[in-house]
N, C-alpha and C positions, 0 to 999 in steps of 0.2 A: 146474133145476140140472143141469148135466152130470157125468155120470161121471168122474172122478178117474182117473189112469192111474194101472195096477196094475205098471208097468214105470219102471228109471232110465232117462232116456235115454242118456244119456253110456254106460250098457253096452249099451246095443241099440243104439246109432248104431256100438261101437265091435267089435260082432258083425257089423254092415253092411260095416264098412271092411274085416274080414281077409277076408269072403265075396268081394269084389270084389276086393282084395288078392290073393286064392287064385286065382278064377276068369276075373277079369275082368270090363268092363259085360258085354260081348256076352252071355257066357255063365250070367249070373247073372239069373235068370227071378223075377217077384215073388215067385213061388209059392217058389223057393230062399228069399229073403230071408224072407219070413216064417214059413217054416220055422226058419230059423240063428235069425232075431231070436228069434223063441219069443215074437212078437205076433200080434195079428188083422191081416188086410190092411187093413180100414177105422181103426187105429190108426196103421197104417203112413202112409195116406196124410194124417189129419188129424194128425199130429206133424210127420213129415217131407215133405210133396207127393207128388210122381209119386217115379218110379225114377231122372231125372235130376237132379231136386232133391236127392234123396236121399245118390245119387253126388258131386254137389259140395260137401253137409254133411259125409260120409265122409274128404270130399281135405283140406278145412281141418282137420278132425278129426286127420287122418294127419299134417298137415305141424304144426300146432301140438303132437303127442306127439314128433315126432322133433326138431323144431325145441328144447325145451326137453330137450332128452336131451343134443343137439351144445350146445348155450348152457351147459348144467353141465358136461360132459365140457370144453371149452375155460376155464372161467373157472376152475377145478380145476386146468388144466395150468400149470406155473411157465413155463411158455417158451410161444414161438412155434412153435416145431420140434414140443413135442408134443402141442400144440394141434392142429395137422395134424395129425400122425400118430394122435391120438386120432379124427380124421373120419375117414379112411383106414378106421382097426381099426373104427369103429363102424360104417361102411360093409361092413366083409366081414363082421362076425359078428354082424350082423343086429340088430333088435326082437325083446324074445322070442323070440331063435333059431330066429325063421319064414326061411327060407330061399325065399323067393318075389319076390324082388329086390326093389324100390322100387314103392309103388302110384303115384307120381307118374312114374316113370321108365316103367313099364307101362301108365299112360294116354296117356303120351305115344307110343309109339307105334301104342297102338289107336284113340286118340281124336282125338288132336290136332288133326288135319288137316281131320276132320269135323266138329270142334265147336268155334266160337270162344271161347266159356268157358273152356272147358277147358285150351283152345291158351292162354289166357290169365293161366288159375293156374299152371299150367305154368312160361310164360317169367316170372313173378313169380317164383317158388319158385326154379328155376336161377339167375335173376340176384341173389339174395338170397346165395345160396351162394359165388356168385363175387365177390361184395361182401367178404362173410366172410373167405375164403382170402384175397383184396387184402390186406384192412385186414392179417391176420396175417402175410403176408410183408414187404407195411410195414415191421410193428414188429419182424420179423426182422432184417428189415436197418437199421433204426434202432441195436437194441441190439448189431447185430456179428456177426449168431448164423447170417447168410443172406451169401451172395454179395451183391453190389450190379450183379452182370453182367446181371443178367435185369431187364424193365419185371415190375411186382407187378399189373397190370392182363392184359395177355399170361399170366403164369403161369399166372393164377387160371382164364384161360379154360381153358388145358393142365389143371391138374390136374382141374377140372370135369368136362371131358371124359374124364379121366381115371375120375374117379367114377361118371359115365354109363355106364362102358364094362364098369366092376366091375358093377355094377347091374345088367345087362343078364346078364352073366356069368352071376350067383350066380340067375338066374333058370332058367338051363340048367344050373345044377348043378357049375358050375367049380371044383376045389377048394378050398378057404381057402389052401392053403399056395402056390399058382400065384398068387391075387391076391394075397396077400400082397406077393410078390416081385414086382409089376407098383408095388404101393405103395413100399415101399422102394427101389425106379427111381426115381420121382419126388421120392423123400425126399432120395434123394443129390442129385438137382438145384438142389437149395439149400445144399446146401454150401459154405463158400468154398473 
């Protein structure tokens, strides 16, 4: 009979994610990982595989905690308007006010190009996002509450972009108060 793990996983995979979160794949060595995890290596790899396996348990990990954070923050907002603007604010002032920009946003441009996986969840994740912002300008402009001058396909790309761009920011350290007002730019773009 085999030994029973003495660890959750859900907290050691989600000690994995801010490691690479923090550092990066490149820079994040097994020997880091199972340090941060606070497991054996031979646990490491019979739970979670190699360090690449690892790394795309971490990214779904990452995207289904933020995924269910923006899904509550939107179905909470009475409107469209602050439904965005709830993505926006959730966007600048972080997960656990880790200030280390997006771990999907930051594999995307260490990993992307090199790794078709990756490249993979990646363009899953953005165009999930851009689905999102659509549907909500939609119903923006269904209810009266948005221009009708803009396509809500087109927007979604823009503010997306827009997102990516914060992400990138908050990774260098941009102030909250500078993105802010790059948010509230695009905020007013839906105005009628």
């Amino acid at each position: 009979m085999g030994r029973s793990k003495e660890f959750d996983e859900n907290v050691v995979l989600k000690k994995a994610m801010e490691l690479f979160w923090e550092q990066g794949y490149e820079k994040t060595s097994l020997s880091d990982l199972v340090e941060h995890m606070g497991i054996h290596r031979r646990s490491l790899y019979d739970t979670f595989g190699d360090k690449h396996t690892l790394f795309l348990k971490t990214m779904d990990f990452y995207e289904e905690l933020i995924k269910n954070k923006i899904q509550a923050g939107v179905l909470h907002a009475e409107t469209a308007k602050q439904a965005i603007q709830f993505i926006f604010d959730f966007t600048i002032e972080g997960y656990e006010d880790k200030q280390w920009g997006c771990l999907i946003v930051n594999s995307a441009t260490e990993m992307a190009l090199r790794d078709k996986e990756i490249e993979e969840k990646i363009e899953k994740t953005f165009m999930q996002t851009e689905q999102l912002i659509a549907d909500l300008v939609r119903k923006g402009i269904q209810t009266g509450e948005f221009s009708s001058d803009y396509d809500p396909e087109v927007l979604s790309e823009i503010f997306q972009n827009a997102l990516l761009g914060i992400r990138v920011q908050l990774r260098i350290s941009a102030s909250k108060e500078k993105l802010h007002g790059i948010a509230d730019f695009f905020m007013n773009l839906l105005n009628k």
